[in-house]
C-alpha positions as CSV (number, residue, x, y, z in Angstrom):
1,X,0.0,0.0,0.0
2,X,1.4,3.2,-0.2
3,X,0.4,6.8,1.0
4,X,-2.0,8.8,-1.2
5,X,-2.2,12.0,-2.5
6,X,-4.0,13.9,0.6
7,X,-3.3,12.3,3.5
8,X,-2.8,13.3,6.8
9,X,0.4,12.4,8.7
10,X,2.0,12.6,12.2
11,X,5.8,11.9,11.5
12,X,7.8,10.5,14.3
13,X,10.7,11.0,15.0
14,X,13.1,8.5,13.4
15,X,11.4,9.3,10.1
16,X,13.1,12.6,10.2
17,X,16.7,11.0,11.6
18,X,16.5,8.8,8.3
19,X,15.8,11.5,5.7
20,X,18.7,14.0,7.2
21,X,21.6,11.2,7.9
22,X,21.0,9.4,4.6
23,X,20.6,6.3,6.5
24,X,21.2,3.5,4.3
25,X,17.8,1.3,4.1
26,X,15.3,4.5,5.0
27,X,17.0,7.4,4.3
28,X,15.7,7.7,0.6
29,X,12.1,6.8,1.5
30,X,11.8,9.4,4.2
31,X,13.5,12.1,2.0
32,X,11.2,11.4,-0.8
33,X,8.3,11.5,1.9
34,X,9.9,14.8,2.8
35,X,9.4,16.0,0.0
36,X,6.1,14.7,-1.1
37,X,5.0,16.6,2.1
38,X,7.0,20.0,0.9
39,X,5.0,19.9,-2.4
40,X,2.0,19.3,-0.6
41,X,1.0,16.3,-1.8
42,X,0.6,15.1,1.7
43,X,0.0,16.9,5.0
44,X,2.9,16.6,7.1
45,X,2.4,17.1,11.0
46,X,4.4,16.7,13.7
47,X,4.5,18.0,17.6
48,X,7.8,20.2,19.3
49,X,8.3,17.1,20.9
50,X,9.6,16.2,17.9
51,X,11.6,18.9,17.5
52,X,13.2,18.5,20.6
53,X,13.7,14.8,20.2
54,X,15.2,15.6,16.8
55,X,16.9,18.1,18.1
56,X,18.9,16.6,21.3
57,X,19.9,12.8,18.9
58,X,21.4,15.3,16.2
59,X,23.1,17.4,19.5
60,X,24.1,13.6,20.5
61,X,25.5,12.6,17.7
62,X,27.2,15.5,16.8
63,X,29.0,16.1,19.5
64,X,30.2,12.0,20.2
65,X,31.4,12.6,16.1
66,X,33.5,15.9,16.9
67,X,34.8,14.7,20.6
68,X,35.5,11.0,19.1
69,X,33.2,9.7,22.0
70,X,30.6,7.2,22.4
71,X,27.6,7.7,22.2
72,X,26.6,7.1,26.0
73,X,29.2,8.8,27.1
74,X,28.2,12.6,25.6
75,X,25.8,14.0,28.2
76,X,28.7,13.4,30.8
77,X,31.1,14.9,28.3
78,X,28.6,18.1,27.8
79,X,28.2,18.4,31.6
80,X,31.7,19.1,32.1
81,X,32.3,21.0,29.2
82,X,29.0,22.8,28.4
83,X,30.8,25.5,25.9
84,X,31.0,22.3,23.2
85,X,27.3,23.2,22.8
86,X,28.1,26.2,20.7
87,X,28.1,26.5,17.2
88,X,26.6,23.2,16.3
89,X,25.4,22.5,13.0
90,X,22.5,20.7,14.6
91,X,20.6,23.9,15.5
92,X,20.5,24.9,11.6
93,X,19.4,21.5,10.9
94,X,16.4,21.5,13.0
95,X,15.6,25.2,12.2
96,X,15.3,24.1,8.8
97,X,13.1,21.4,9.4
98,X,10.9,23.2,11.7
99,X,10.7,25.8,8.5
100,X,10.9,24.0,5.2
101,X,9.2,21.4,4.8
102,X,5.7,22.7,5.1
103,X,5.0,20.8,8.3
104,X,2.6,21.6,11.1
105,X,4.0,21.8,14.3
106,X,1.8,21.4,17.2
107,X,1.9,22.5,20.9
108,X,1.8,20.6,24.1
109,X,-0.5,21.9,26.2
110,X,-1.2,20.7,29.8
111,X,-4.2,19.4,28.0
112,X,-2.1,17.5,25.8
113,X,-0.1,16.2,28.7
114,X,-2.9,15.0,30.6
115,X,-4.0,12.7,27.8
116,X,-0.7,11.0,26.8
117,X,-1.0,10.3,30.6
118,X,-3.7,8.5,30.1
119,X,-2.7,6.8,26.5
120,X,0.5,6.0,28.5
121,X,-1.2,3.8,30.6
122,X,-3.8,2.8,28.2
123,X,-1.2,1.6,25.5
124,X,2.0,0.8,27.3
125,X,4.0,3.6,25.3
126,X,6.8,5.4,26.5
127,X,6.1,9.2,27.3
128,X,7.1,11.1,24.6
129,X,5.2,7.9,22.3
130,X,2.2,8.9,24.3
131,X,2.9,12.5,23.5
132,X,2.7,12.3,19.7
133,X,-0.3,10.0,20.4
134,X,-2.5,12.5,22.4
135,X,-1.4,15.3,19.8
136,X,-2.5,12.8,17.0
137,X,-5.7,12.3,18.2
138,X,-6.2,16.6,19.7
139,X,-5.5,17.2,15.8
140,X,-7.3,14.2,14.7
141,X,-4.6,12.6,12.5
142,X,-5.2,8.9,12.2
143,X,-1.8,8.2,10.0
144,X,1.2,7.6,12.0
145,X,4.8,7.3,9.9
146,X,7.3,5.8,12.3
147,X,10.0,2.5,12.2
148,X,8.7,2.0,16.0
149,X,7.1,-1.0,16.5
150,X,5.0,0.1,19.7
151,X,2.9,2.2,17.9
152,X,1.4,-1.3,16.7
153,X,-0.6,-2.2,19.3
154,X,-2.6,1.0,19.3
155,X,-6.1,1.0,18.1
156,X,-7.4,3.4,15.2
157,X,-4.5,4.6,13.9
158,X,-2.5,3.3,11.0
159,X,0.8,2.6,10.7
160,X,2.9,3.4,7.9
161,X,6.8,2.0,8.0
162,X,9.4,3.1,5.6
163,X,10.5,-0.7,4.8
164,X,6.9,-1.5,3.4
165,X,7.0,1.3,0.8
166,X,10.1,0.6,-1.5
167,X,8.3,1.1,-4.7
168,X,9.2,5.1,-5.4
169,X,7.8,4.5,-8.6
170,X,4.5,4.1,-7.2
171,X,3.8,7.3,-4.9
């Protein structure tokens, strides 16, 4: 199946990761999804939860790159030298995205909050998985493009993953 012209769609996280480190099995489908989105061909919606989750992995990943460091080991490495968070090419990266791709970025209210409490719970999700969840269904998006499988076992939604699309020639 693939996404049609005109849908609606909440993109998670790891979608965006994909499309902006080229990653070798996703990276192509999530750029062309990008861009589908940019043309407005599809509606593109995500939460500044997403922007911040985006935000600190590039941050993350930066940083272990330039200090030569593991992963795991950066937010101990930051605390004691906090001045390596200047100048990061992150920040541009992330402004950009927030900017131009056409997507919708939501707010997290308290109201917001209150119900990925309760999806939380409900579904057995992580926080900030509860998060896009509650702004998914404030918004009333019922398309959810993500590579995580927890999403799976929540009702009414559908799941789109980037390895079941790998015909381009078909979008």
């Amino acid at each position: 199946m693939t996404i049609t012209p005109g849908s609606v769609l909440f993109l998670d996280t790891n979608i965006l990761i994909y499309a902006l480190t080229e990653h070798p099995r996703f990276g192509r489908w999530c750029d062309d999804l990008l861009t589908r989105i940019s043309r407005g061909e599809v509606k593109g919606h995500i939460s500044v939860i997403v922007l911040n989750e985006l935000l600190y992995k590039l941050v993350i990943g930066e940083v272990a790159q330039k200090a030569r460091i593991s992963l795991n080991q950066v937010a101990h490495y930051i605390k004691r030298q906090p001045g390596l968070l200047a100048n990061l090419e992150a920040y541009e990266v992330v402004a950009e995205v927030e900017t131009g791709y056409r997507l919708q970025v939501s707010a997290v209210t308290r109201e917001t909050f209150t119900l990925a409490r309760q999806l939380m719970a409900e579904y057995h999700l992580l926080s900030n998985d509860a998060l896009h969840l509650a702004v998914m269904r404030e918004r009333n998006i019922g398309n959810l493009v993500t590579n995580d499988a927890d999403f799976e076992r929540v009702s009414n939604i559908r799941v789109w993953k980037p390895e079941e699309l790998t015909d381009f020639s078909s979008w």
